[in-house]
N, C-alpha and C positions, 0 to 999 in steps of 0.2 A: 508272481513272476514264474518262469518257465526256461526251460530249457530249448534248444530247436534243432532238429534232426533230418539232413538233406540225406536220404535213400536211393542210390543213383536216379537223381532229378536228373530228367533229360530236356533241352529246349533247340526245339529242330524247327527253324523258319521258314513255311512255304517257297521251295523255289532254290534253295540252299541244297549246295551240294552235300555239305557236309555239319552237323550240331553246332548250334552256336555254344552251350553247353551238353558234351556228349554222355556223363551221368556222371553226376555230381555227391559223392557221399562225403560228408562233414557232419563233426557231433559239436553243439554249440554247448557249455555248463551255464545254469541257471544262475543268472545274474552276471555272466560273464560277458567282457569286453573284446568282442571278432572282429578283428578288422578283415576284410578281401581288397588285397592289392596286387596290382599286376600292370602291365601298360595297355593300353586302347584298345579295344577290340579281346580284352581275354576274356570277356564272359562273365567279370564280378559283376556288373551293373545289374546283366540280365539275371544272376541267381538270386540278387534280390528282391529284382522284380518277379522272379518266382515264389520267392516264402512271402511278398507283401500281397500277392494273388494279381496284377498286374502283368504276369504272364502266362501264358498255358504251361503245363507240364505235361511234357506228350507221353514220357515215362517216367517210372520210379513214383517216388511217395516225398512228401514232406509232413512232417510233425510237429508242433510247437507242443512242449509240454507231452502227455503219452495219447492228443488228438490228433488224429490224421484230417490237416488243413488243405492238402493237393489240389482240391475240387470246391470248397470252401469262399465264397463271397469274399471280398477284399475288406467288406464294411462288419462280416462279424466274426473276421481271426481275431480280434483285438489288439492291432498294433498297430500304432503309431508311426508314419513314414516323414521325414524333413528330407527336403528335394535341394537340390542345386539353386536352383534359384528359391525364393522363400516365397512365392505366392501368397503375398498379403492381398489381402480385400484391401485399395486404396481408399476407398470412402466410410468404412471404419475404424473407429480409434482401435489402438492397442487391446483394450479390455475385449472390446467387439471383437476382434480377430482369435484371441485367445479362446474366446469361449462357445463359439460360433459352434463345433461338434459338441460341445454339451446340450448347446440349446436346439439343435437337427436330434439329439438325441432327447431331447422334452426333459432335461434338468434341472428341480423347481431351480429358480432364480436364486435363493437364498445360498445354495448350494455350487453353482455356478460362480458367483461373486466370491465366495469362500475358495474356490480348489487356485482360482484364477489370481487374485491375493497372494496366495501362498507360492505358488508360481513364478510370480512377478517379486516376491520377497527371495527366492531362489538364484533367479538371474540379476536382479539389481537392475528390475522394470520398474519400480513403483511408481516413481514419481512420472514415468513416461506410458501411463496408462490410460491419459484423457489425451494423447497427441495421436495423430494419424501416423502410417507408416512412411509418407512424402518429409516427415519433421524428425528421420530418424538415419545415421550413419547407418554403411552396410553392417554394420556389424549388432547392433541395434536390433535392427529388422532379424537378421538370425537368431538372435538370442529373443526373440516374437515366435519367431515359427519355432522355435526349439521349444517356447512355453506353451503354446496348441498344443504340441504332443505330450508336455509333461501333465497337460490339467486332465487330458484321458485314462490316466494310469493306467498306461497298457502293459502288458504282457510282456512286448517288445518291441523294442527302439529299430526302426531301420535309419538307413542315414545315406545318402547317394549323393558323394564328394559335396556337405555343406560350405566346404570353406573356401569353394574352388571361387567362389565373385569377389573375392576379398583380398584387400592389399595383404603386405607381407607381415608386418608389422599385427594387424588385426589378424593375422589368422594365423600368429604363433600364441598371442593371449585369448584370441576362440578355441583351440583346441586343447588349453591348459583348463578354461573352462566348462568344456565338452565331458571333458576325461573327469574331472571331479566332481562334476555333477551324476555323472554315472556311478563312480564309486560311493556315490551319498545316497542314491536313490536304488541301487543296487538291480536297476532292470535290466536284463539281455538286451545286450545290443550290438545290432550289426551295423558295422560303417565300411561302405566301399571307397576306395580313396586311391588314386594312381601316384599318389606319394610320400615316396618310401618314409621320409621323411616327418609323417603326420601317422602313418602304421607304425614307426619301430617307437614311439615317443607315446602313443593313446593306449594303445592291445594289449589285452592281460596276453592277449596269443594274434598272431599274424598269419593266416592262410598269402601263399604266394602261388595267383594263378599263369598259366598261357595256355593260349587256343583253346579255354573252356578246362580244364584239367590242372587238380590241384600239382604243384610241385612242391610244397613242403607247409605243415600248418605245426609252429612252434611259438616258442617264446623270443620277444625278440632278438637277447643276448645267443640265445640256442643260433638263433635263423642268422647271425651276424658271426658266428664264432664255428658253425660247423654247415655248413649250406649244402644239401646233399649233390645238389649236381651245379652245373656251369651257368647256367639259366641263373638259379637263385645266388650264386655267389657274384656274379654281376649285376645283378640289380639291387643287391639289400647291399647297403652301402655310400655314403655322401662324402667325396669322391669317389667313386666305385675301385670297385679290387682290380687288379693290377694283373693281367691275365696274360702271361707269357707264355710263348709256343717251344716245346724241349722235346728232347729224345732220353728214353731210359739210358743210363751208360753206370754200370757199378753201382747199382746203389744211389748214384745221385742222378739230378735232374742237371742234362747238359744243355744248356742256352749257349746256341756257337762255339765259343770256347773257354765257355766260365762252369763251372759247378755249382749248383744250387743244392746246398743240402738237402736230406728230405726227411721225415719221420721213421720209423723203423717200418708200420706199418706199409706205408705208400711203399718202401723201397721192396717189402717183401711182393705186393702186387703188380707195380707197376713193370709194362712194355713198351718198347717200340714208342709211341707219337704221345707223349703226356702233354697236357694244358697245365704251369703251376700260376697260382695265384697268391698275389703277399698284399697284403692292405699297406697303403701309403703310410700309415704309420706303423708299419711293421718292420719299414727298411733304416738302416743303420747309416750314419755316415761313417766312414774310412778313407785313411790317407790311398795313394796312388799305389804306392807299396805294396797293399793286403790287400791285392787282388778283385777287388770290389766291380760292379760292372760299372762301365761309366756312364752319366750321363750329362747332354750338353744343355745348361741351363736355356729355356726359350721366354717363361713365362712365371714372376713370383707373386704370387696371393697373399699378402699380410693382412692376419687376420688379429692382429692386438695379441694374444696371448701365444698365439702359434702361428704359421702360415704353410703353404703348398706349393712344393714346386712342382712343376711341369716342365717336362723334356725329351728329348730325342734321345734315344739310344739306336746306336748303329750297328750291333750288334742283331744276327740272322733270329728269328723269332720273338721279340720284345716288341710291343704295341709301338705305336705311330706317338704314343706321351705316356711319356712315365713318370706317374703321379706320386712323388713324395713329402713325406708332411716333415717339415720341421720347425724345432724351435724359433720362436720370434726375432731370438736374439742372436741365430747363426747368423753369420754375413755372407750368405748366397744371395748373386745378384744375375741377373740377364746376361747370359753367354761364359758365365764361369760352368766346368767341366767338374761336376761332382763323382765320388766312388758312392754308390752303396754298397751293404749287402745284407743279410738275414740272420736268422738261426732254424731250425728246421721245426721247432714246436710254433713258428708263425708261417708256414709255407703250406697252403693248400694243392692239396695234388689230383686232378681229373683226369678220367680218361679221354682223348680228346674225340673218339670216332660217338663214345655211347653220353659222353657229358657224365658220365657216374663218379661221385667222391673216392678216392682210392687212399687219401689219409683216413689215420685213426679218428 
């Protein structure tokens, strides 16, 4: 196993005005689980296709381990890549697919049959090891290409959105599978994934990129609970944070003509145009009475244990729906007029021109 070390990697595509990734420094720990997540076009895809050698590096340095790979052949960094789609060989069985880079690499047979076994007793292939890949669920077929790369023991795992061909259902017990076979096998690995949702649940740590450029690489409780700027506090989140437009006034954050508490530190920083942000389960219900901001029920989510509502507030700087999560068993329904409100140790506070965190 190894560790991986991106040294401002830069990846500038002929013709491109400006870096698809404009230099890229991240330190990966040996045996550790990285996710890169970001949305379409931020550049995770291509930094992996730069540590898998799949792409030039026109600057900077990459490192698996304390080798400098930058310039290094795809076929002998030592690792292991599973693609988006799984690229079986249709007219070989299971076994044949699996061990197909053993045997390009001349590994007696005895040995090949042994890693490929063991593989296949890992994912709970065995008995689908004489069938083709046409006799197999998409999911199946993943947990195939996922044992190609396990019967290599590489160095390290790449992974470019595996679960993206996959119903919903199979790709919430793919990535519970994903994640423990990692934590068993304890190799580095990188998985690019545009959803937040499969990052904040697999990554021992979570890089969040845009337009090539890390914006925060934590844990994911960290990246959910303290997000340094406006970027990451809207997209790490399922239903996303709740990003109201305010003006400094006293110490609190003024929404039109409500008060939003704030932390001591924000109130010590904050001016002029703030962005706050409250996670939908961070807001309170309250009677009419206690000042709450209102909002007019549009749309209820019951989700069995809990659910979400969604609303209109008419109130000058509050989004177009505001997302709050309540109990299952409140009786909010389509077109009742709810109060919320907060406390200030759940209100995130941005600066609105720089996006910078201005809470503690």
């Amino acid at each position: 196993m190894a560790s991986v070390t991106f040294e401002k990697a830069q990846r500038w595509y002929p013709g491109a005005d400006s870096p698809a990734v404009p230099g890229l420094d991240l330190e990966i720990g040996d045996g550790e689980f990285m996710v890169l997540v970001g949305p379409s076009g931020c550049g995770k895809s291509t930094s992996l296709r730069m540590l898998a050698g799949l792409e030039e590096v026109n600057e900077g340095k990459i490192f698996i381990g304390d080798r400098d790979v930058t310039h290094v052949p795809p076929k002998d960094r030592d690792i292991a890549m599973v693609f988006q789609n799984y690229a079986l060989y249709p007219h070989m069985t299971v076994a044949d697919n699996m061990a197909f880079a053993l045997k390009m690499a001349k590994v007696p047979a005895a040995e090949r049959q042994k890693r490929v076994e063991e593989a296949a007793k890992i994912l709970g292939l065995t008995e689908y090891l004489q069938r083709k890949p046409k006799a197999l669920s998409g999911g199946q077929r993943q947990r195939v290409a996922m044992g190609r790369a396990i019967v290599r023991s590489p160095q390290v795992f790449c992974m470019d959105e595996p679960l993206s061909n996959l119903d919903a259902k199979m790709r919430v017990q793919t990535r519970t599978d994903i994640a423990k076979l990692q934590a068993d096998l304890g190799v580095t690995t990188v998985y690019v994934t545009h959803d937040q949702i499969e990052a904040m649940t697999m990554g021992d740590r979570v890089a969040v990129m845009k337009d090539g450029i890390l914006q925060q690489v934590d844990t994911p409780l960290r990246l959910y609970d303290k997000p340094v700027n406006l970027f990451v506090a809207g997209f790490i989140g399922s239903p996303q944070m709740n990003l109201l437009q305010a003006k400094a006034a006293e110490g609190k954050a003024s929404i039109g003509g409500f008060a939003v508490p704030v932390d001591a530190a924000a109130a010590a920083k904050m001016k002029g145009n703030i962005t706050v942000g409250v996670r939908p389960e961070a807001w309170r219900l309250v009677s009419a009475s206690e000042g709450g901001l209102p909002v007019t029920v549009t749309v209820v989510e019951e989700l069995g244990a809990d659910g979400f509502v969604y609303g209109n507030c008419d109130v000058e700087g509050t989004p177009s729906n505001v997302i709050v999560r309540v109990s299952a068993r409140d009786s909010v329904h389509k077109g009742d007029v709810i109060h919320v409100t907060t406390d200030p140790a759940h209100v995130h506070v941005f600066d609105t021109d720089t996006g910078e965190r201005l809470s503690d």
